[in-house]
C-alpha positions as CSV (number, residue, x, y, z in Angstrom):
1,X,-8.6,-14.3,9.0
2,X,-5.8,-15.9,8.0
3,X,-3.2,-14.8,5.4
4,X,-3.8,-17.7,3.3
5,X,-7.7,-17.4,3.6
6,X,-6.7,-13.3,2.1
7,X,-4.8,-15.0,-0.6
8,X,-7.7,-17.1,-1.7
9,X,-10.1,-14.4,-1.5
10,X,-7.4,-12.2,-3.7
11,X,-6.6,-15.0,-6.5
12,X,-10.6,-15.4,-6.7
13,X,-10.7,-11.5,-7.4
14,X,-7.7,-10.4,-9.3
15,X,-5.7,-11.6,-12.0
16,X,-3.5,-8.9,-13.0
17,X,0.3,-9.5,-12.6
18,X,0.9,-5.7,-11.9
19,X,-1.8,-5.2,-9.5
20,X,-1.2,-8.2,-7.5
21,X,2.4,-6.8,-7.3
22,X,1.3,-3.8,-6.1
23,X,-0.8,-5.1,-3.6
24,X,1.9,-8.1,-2.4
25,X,4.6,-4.4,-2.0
26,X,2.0,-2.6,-0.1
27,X,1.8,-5.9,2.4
28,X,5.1,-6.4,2.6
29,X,5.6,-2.7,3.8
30,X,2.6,-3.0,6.0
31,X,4.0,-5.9,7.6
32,X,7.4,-4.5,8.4
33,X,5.5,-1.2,9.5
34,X,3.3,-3.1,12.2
35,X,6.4,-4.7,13.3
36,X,8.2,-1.8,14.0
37,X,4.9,0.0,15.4
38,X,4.5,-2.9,17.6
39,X,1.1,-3.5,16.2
40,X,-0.4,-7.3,14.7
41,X,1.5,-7.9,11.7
42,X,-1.1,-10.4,10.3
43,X,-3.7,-7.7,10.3
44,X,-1.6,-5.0,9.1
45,X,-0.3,-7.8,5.7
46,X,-3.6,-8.5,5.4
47,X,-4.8,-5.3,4.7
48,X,-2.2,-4.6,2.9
49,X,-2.8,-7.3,0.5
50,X,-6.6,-6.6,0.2
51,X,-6.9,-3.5,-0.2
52,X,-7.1,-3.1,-3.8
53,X,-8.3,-6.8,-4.2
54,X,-11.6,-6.0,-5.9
55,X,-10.5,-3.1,-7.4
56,X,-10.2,-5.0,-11.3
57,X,-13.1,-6.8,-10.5
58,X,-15.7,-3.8,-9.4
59,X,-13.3,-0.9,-10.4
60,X,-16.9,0.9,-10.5
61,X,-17.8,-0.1,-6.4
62,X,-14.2,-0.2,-5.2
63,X,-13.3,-0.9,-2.5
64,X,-17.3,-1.7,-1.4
65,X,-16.8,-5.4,-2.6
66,X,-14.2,-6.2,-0.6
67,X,-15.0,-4.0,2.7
68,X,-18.2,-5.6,2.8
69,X,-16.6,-8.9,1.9
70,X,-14.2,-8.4,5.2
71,X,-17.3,-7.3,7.3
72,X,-19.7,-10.1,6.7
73,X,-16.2,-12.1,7.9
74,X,-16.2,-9.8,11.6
75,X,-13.1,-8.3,10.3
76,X,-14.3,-4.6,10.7
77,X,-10.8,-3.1,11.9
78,X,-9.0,-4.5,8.4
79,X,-12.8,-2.9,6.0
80,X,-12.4,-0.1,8.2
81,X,-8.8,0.6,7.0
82,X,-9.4,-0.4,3.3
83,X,-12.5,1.9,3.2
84,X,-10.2,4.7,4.3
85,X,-7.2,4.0,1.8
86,X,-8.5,7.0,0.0
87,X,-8.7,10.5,1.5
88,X,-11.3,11.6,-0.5
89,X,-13.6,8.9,0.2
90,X,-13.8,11.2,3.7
91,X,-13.7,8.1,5.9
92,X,-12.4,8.7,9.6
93,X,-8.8,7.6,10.7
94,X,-9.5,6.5,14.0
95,X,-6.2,4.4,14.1
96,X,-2.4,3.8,13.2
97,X,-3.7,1.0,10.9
98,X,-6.1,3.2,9.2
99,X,-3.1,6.2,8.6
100,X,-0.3,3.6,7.6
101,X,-2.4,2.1,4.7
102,X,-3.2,5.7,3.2
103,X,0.3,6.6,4.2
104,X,2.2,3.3,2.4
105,X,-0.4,2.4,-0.5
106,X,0.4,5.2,-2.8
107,X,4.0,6.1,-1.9
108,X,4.8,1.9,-2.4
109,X,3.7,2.5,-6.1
110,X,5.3,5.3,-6.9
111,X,8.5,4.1,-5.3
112,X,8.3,0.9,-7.7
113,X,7.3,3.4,-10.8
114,X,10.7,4.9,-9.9
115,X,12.5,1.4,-9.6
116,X,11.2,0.6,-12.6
117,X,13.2,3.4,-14.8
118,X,16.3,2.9,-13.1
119,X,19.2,0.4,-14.4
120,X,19.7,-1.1,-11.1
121,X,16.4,-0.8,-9.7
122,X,15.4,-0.3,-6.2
123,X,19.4,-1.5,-5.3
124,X,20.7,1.5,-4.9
125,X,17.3,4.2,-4.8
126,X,17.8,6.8,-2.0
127,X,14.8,9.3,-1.0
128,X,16.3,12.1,-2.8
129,X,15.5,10.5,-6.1
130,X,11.9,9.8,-5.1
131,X,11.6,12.9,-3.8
132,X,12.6,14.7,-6.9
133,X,10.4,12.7,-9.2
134,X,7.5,13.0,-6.6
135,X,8.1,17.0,-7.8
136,X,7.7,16.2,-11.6
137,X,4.2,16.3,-12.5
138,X,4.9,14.1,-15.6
139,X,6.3,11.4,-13.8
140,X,3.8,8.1,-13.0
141,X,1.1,10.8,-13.4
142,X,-1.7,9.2,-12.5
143,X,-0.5,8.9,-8.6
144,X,-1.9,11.7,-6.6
145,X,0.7,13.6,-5.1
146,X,-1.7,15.2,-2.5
147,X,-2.4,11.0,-0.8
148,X,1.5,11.0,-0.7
149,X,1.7,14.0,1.5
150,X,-1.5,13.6,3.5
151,X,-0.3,9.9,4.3
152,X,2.8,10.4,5.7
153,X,1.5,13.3,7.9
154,X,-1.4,11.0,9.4
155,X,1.1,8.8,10.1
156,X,3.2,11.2,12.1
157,X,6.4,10.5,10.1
158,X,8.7,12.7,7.9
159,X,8.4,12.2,4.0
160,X,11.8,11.2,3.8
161,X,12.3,8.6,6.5
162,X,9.0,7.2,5.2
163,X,10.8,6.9,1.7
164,X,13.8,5.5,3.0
165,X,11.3,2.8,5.1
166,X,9.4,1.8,2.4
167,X,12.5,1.1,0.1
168,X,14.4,-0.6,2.9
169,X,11.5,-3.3,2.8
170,X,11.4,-3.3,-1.0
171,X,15.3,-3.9,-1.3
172,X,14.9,-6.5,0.8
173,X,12.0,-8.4,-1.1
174,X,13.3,-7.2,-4.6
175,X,14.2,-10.7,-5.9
176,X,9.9,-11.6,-5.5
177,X,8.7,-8.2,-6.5
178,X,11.3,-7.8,-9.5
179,X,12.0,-4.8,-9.0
């Protein structure tokens, strides 16, 4: 699959300005974390950018559109890793791709909750202030603390390089994802 055949099969399923965001962030960070793995960086964008892509859709059968979507297409490594963007959908992590999607999908969106009450945003955000809201409840409450932890340890990384990763890559595409 190509990354433009991902984008037409995301602009036929979403429409929401925020959640294409989201999901163009979690790509992005994918991207720059298959790089620096070594791994296919069209494989890790691309599942990155779908895996929330029928979520407005079928919010009901997420993510079984799109996973079975990607399989009917042979590209079972990318359904694999977008049925498993969820650890309590109790699907195996049989790979780094698998890990780094649960690790970066949740963390991305808190990270741009916290740009987004800040003057500067993302400019000049360090761990320590992500960190410190990840500890208030109140904050973005609706992102589950518990996929933010459990991410970055399948992963194998520490929270706070993670945090510093992610808004490395978010600095430097802040201009597209005004943030």
């Amino acid at each position: 699959m190509t990354r433009s055949e991902a984008r037409a099969i995301l602009t036929e399923l979403t429409t929401n300005p925020s959640l294409l965001r989201h999901m163009r962030s979690v790509e992005l960070v994918m991207e720059a974390y298959a790089e620096k793995f070594g791994e296919d960086k069209d494989e890790w964008a691309i599942a990155g950018l779908l895996h929330d892509a029928d979520y407005e859709a079928f919010p009901e059968k997420h993510p079984a559109v799109i996973v079975e979507r990607l399989r009917t297409m042979n590209e079972n490594k990318i359904a694999h890793a977008i049925s498993a963007h969820y650890t309590k959908w109790n699907v195996p992590y049989t790979n780094t791709l698998d890990k780094a999607l649960l690790a970066c999908d949740e963390l991305t969106g808190f990270i741009i909750a916290c740009c987004q009450v800040r003057p500067d945003g993302v400019s000049s955000l360090e761990p320590k202030s992500v960190i410190k809201k990840l500890k208030d409840k109140s904050f973005a409450a609706k992102v589950e603390r518990d996929e933010v932890y459990k991410g970055a340890e399948l992963l194998g990384v520490d929270l706070t390089e993670h945090i510093h990763f992610i808004v490395k890559v978010l600095q430097t595409n802040k201009a597209e994802l005004e943030i």
